[in-house]
C-alpha positions as CSV (number, residue, x, y, z in Angstrom):
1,X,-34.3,9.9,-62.5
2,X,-32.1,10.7,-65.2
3,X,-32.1,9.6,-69.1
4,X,-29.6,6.4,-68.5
5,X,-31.6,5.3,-64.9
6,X,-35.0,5.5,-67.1
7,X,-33.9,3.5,-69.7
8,X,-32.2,1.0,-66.9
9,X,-35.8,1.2,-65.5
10,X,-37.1,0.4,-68.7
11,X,-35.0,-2.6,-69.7
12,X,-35.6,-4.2,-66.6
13,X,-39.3,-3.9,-66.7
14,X,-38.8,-5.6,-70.9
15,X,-36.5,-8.7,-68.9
16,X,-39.0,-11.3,-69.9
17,X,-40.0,-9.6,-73.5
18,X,-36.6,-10.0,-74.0
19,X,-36.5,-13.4,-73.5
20,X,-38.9,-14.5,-75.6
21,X,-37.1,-12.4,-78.3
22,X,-34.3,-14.4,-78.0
23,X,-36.2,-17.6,-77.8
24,X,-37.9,-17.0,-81.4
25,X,-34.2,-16.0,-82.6
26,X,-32.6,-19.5,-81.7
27,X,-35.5,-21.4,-83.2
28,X,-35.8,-19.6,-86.1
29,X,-31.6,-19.6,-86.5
30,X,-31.4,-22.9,-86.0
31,X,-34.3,-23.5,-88.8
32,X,-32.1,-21.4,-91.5
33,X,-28.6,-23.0,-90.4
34,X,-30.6,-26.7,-91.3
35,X,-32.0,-25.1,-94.4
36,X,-28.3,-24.3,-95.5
37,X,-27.3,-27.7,-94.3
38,X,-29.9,-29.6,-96.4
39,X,-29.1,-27.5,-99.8
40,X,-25.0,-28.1,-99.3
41,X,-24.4,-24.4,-99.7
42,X,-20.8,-24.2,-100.8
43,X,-18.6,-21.4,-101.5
44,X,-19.5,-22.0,-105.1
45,X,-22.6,-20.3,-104.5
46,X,-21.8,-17.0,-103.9
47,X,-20.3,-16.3,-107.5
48,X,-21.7,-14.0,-109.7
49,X,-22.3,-14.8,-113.5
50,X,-23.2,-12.8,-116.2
51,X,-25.6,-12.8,-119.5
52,X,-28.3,-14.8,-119.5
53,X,-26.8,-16.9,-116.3
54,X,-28.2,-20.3,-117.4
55,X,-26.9,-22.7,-114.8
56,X,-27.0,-19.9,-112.2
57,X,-26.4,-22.2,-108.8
58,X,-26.2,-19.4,-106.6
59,X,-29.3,-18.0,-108.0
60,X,-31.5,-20.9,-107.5
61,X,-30.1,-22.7,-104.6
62,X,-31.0,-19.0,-102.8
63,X,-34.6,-19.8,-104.0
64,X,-34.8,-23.1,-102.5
65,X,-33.2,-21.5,-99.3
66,X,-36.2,-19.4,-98.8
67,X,-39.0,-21.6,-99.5
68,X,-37.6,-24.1,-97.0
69,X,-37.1,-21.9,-94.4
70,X,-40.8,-20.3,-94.8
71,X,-42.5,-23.4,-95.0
72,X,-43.1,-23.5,-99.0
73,X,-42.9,-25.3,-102.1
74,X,-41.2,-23.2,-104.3
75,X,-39.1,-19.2,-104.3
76,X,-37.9,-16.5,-105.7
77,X,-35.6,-14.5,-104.7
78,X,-33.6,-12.0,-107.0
79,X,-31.5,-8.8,-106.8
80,X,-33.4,-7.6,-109.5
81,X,-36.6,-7.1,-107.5
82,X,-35.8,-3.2,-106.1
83,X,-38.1,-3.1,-103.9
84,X,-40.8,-4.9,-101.7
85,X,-43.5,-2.9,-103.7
86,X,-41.8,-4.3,-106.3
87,X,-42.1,-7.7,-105.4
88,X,-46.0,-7.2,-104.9
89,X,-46.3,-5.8,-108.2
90,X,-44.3,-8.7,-109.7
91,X,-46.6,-11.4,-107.9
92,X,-50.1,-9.7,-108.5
93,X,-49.2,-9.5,-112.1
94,X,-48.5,-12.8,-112.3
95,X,-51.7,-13.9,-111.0
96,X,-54.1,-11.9,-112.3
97,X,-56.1,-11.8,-115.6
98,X,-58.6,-9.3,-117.1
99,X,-62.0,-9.1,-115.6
100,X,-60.6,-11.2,-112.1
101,X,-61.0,-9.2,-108.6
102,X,-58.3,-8.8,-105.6
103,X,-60.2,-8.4,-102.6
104,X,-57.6,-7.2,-99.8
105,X,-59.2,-8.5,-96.3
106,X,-57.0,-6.0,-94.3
107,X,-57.9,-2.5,-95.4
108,X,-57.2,-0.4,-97.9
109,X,-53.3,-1.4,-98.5
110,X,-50.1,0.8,-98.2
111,X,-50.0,4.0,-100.1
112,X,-47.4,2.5,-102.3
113,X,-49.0,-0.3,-103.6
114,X,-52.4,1.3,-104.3
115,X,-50.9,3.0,-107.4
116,X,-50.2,-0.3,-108.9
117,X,-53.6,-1.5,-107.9
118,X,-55.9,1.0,-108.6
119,X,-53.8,3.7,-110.7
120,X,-55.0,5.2,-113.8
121,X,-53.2,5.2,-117.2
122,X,-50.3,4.2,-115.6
123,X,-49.9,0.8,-116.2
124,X,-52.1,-0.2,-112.9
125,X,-53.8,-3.8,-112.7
126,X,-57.1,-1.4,-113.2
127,X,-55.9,-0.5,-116.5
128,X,-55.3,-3.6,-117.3
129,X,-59.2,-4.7,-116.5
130,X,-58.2,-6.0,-113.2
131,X,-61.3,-5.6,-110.5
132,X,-60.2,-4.2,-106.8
133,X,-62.0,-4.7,-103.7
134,X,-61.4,-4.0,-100.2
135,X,-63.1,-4.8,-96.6
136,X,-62.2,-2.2,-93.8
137,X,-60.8,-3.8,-90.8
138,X,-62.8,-3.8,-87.3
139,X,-60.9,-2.3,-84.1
140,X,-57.9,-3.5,-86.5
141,X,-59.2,-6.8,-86.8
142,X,-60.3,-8.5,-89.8
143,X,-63.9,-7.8,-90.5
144,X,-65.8,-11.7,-91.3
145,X,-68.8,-10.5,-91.8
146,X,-67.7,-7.7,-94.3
147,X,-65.2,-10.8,-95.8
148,X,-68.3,-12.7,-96.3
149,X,-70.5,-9.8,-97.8
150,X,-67.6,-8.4,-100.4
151,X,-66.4,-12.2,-101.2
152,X,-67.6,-13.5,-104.8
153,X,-67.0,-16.0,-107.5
154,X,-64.5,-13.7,-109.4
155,X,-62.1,-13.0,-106.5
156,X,-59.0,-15.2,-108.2
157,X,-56.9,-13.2,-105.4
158,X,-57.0,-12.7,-101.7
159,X,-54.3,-10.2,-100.1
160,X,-53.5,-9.9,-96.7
161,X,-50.9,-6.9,-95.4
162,X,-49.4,-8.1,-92.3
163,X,-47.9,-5.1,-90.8
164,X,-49.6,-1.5,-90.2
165,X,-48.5,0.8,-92.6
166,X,-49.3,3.9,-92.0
167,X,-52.2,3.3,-89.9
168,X,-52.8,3.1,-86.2
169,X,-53.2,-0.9,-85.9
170,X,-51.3,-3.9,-84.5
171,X,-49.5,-6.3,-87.0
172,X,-51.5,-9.4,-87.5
173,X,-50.0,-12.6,-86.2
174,X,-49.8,-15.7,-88.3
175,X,-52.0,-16.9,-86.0
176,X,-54.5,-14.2,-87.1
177,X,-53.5,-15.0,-90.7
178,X,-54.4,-18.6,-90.2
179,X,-57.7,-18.2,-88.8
180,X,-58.6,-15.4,-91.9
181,X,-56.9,-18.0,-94.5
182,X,-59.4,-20.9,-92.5
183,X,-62.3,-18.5,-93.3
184,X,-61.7,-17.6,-96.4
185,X,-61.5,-21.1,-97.7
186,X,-64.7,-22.1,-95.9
187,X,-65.8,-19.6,-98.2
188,X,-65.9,-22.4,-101.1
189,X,-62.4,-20.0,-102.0
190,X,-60.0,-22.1,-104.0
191,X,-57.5,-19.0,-105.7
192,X,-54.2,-17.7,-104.1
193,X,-54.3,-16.2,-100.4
194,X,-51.3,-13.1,-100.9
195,X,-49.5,-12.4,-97.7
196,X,-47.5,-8.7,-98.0
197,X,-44.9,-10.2,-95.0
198,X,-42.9,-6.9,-95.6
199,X,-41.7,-6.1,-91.9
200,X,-42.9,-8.9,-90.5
201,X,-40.0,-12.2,-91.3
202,X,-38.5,-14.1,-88.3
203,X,-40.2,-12.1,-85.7
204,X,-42.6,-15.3,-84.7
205,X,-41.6,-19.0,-85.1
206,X,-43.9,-19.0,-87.9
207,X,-44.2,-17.5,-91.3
208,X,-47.7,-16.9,-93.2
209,X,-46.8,-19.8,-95.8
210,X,-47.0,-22.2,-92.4
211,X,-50.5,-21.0,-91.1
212,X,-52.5,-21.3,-94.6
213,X,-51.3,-18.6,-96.9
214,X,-50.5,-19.9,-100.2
215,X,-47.5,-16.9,-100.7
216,X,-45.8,-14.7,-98.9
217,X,-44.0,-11.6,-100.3
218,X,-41.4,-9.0,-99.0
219,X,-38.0,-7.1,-99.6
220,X,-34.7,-8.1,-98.9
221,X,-33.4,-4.5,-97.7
222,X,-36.1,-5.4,-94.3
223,X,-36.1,-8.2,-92.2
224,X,-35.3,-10.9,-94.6
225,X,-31.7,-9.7,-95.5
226,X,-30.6,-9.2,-92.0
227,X,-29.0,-5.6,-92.7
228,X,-26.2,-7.4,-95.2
229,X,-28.3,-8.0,-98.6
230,X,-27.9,-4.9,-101.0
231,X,-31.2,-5.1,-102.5
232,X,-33.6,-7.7,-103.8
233,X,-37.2,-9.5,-102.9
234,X,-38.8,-12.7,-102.5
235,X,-41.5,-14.4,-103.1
236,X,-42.3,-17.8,-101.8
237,X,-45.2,-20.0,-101.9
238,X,-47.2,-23.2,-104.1
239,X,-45.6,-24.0,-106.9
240,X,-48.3,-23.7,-109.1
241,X,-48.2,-20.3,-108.4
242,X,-44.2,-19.6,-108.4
243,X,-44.7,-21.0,-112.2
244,X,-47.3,-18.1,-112.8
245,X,-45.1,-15.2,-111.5
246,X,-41.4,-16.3,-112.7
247,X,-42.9,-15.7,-116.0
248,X,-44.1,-12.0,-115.0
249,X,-40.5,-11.6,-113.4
250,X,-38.6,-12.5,-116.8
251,X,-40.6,-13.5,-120.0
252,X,-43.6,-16.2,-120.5
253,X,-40.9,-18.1,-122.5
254,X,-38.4,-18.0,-120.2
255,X,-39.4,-17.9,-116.7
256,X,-36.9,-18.7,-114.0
257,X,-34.8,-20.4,-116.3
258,X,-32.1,-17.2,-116.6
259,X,-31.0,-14.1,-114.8
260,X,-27.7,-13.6,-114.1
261,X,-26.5,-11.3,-111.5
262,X,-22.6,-10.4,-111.8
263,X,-22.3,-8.9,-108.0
264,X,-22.0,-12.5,-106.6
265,X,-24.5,-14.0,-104.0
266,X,-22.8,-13.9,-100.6
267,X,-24.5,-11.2,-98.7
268,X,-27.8,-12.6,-100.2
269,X,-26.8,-16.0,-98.7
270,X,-25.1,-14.3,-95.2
271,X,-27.6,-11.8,-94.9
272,X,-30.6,-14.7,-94.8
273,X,-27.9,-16.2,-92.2
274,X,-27.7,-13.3,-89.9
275,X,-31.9,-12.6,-90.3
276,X,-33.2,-14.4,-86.8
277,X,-30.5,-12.7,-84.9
278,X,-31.0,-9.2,-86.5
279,X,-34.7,-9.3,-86.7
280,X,-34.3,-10.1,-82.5
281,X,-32.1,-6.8,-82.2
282,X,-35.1,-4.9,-83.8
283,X,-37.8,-5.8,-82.0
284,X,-35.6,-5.1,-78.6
285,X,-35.1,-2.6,-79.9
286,X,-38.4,-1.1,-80.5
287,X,-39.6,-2.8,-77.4
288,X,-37.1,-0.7,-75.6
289,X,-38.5,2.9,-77.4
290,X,-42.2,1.4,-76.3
291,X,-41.5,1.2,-73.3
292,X,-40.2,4.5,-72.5
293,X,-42.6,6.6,-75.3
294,X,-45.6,4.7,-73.0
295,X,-43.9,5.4,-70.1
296,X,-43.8,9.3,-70.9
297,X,-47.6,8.8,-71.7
298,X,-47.7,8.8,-75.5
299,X,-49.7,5.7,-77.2
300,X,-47.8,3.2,-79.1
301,X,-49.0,0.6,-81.5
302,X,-48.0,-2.3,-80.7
303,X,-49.1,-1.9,-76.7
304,X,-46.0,-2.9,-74.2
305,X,-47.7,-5.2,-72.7
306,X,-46.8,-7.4,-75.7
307,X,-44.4,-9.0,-78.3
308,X,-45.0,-7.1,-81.4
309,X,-45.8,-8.9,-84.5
310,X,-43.2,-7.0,-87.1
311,X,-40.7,-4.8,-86.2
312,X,-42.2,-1.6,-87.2
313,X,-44.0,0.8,-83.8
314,X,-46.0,3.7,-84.7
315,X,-46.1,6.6,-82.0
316,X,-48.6,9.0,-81.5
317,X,-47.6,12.7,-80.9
318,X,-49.6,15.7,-80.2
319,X,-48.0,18.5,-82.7
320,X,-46.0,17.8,-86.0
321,X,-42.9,19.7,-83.8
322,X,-42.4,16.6,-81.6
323,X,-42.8,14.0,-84.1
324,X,-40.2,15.8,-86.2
325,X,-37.8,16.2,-83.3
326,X,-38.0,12.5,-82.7
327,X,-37.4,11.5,-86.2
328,X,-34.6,14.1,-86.5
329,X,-33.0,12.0,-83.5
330,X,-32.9,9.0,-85.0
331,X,-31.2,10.5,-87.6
332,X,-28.8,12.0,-85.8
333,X,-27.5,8.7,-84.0
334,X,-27.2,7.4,-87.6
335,X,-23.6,5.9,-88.5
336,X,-24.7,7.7,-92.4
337,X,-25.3,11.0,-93.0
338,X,-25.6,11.6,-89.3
339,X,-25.1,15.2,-89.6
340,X,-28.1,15.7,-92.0
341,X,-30.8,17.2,-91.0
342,X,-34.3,15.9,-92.1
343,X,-37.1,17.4,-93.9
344,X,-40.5,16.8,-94.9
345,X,-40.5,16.1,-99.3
346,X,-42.6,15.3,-101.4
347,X,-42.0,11.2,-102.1
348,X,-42.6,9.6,-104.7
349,X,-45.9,7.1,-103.9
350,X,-47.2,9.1,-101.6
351,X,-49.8,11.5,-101.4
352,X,-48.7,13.8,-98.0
353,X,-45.5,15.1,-97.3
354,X,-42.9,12.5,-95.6
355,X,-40.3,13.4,-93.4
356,X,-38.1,9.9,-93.2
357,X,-34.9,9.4,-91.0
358,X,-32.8,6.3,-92.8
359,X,-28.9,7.0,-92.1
360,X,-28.0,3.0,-93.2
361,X,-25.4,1.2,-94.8
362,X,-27.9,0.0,-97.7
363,X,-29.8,2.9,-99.1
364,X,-33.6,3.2,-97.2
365,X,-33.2,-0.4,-95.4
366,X,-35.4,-0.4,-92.8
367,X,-34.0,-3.1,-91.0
368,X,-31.7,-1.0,-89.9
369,X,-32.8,2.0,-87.3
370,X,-35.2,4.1,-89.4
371,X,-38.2,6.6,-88.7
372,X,-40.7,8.0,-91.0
373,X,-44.2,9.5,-90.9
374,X,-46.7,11.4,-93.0
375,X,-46.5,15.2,-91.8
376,X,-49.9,15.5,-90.6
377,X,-52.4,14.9,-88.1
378,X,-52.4,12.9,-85.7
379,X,-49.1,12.9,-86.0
380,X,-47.6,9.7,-85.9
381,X,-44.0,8.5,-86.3
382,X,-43.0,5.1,-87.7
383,X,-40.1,3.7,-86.2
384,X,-38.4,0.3,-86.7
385,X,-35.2,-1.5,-87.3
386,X,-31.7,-1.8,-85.4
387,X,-28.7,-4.0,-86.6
388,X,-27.9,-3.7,-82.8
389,X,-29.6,-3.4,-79.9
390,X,-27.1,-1.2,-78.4
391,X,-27.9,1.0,-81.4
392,X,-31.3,1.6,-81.0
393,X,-30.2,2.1,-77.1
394,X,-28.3,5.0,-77.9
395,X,-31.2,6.7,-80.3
396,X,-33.6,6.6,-77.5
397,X,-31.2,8.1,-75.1
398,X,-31.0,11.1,-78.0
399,X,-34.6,11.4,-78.4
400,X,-35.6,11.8,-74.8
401,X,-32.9,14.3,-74.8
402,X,-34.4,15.9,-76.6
403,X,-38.4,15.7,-76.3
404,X,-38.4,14.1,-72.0
């Protein structure tokens, strides 16, 4: 069969996947549009203001938005957070003290973050006398018995990463989260469980801060700005801990009490809107490019057979040619810099050579179609996003141009 009776073959085979999709959109839609309801969110919000921005409506009214749509006490969400590893950073700061111990339950975390973790003389938690453990997962499941072994009485900190990075492992599912958080606790545990939800908002019904974590943390220019907001990160969870980390985000003195933000709110406030719907068009999306990578007989991570738990799929290819050539696709069904051509560079945060496909409308958003990988064995592309469905429809027909 030709390229557009495969993919027909494909999209019929996904009919009930698609469904579901769909089904976890409205709920989760429907749960935002109440959120906007019960905060009166008026026109009023979407101003800018300048200087310190004491009074800043827009600003804090967005912060209640996210905590009640994940379930949670309290928010932050700013423009001035650049970047989910920023957001972490933020957070962990906030939480931690000399001589305390992070202990991250899901494996060693993503490359990004492990600078600000374990770093030297750069400003890291470990220079600033903060302890860092890890338990390997199991099969890409969380590892109790290792949990138990590594857990101790300094541990103020528990951190869970929810999607894969880049390793070859299903997301975890809040369900997952929620048995880990149940364990932990019976631990005798009674400090902050960390969610890193980076890739993983509106996918399920559910959001970690609803199954037992105490915060969940991501980036604005992924799921949780549905393709509109410009930049930013949240942070949501108990209020006790909120108070900690506003103080890390601003000044002890000051906390959440200023930041002003000239730009205006309104594709914060739109973008959190359009989220369920957008996040629904990504995970079709790479449900559809499962599908017909699995078909062709490479392994993909999530497995079809399933709903994936973020929208991110990692592909396995056999040479660093073909995992280039697919990246290079998506790149060229870009609506930006659609003519460029990628190239493995040195990245800042990483230790290997990336090659990264990311022609979007917000600079490196990766809720919109992306692709990226490490250039070296096994050889494994990282593909997520899609504004549209349709979109991610006509990158696949370009890649198996190219590599079928």
């Amino acid at each position: 069969m030709d390229n557009i009776e495969f993919i027909n073959y494909c999209e019929n085979k996904l009919s009930e996947k698609f469904k579901k999709a769909d089904e976890t959109a409205y709920f989760n839609q429907v749960k935002v549009v109440k959120a906007f309801s019960e905060y009166r969110v008026a026109l009023r919000h979407f101003n800018g203001t300048t200087g310190y921005g004491y009074d800043d409506e827009g600003r804090d009214v967005l912060g209640k938005l996210y905590a009640r749509v994940f379930g949670a006490e309290s928010g932050i969400v700013s423009p001035h957070i650049v970047s989910g590893t920023h957001a972490l950073t933020v957070a962990l700061f906030g939480l931690l003290r000399p001589d305390d111990t992070l202990l991250c339950i899901s494996g060693l975390p993503y490359d990004t973050i492990r600078g600000v973790i374990f770093g030297k003389d750069n400003g890291s938690l470990k220079d600033f006398g903060i302890n860092f453990e890890y338990c390997d997962l199991v099969d890409g499941k969380f590892d109790y018995e290792e949990i138990r072994n590594k857990f101790n009485k300094k541990v103020k900190v528990v951190y869970i990463q929810r999607s894969r990075g880049y390793e070859l492992r299903d997301a975890f599912s809040c369900a997952e989260i929620g048995e880990a958080c149940e364990f932990v606790r019976s631990l005798g545990f009674t400090g902050c469980i960390f969610v890193d939800n980076c890739y993983g908002e509106f996918v399920e019904k559910f959001e970690p801060t609803e199954t037992g974590a105490d915060l969940a943390v991501g980036s604005l220019i992924k799921n949780a700005g549905g393709g509109l907001a410009p930049t930013g990160g949240y942070i949501c969870g108990k209020q006790v801990y909120i108070d900690m980390i506003e103080k890390r985000l601003t000044a002890p003195s000051i906390g959440l009490e200023v930041g002003s933000y000239a730009g205006g709110y309104q594709y914060f406030y739109q973008g959190l809107f359009m989220a369920p719907h957008t996040v629904a068009q990504a995970v079709k999306s790479s449900l559809l490019i499962g599908q017909a990578m699995s078909e062709l007989g490479y392994v993909n991570y999530p497995s079809v057979d399933k709903i994936p738990y973020d929208i991110t799929r990692a592909i396995k290819f056999n040479s660093a040619e073909k995992m280039i050539d697919f990246i290079r696709e998506v790149q060229y069904a870009s609506p930006v810099d659609g003519y460029v051509c990628c190239e493995p560079w040195d990245m800042p945060g990483y230790e290997e050579p990336i090659i990264m496909a990311a022609g979007t409308f917000v600079s490196g958003a990766s809720i919109e179609l992306s692709a990226d990988g490490p250039v070296k064995p096994p050889y494994i592309a990282y593909f997520q996003g899609g504004l549209t469905y349709e979109h991610g429809k006509y990158a696949l027909e370009r890649i198996l141009n190219k590599i079928r």
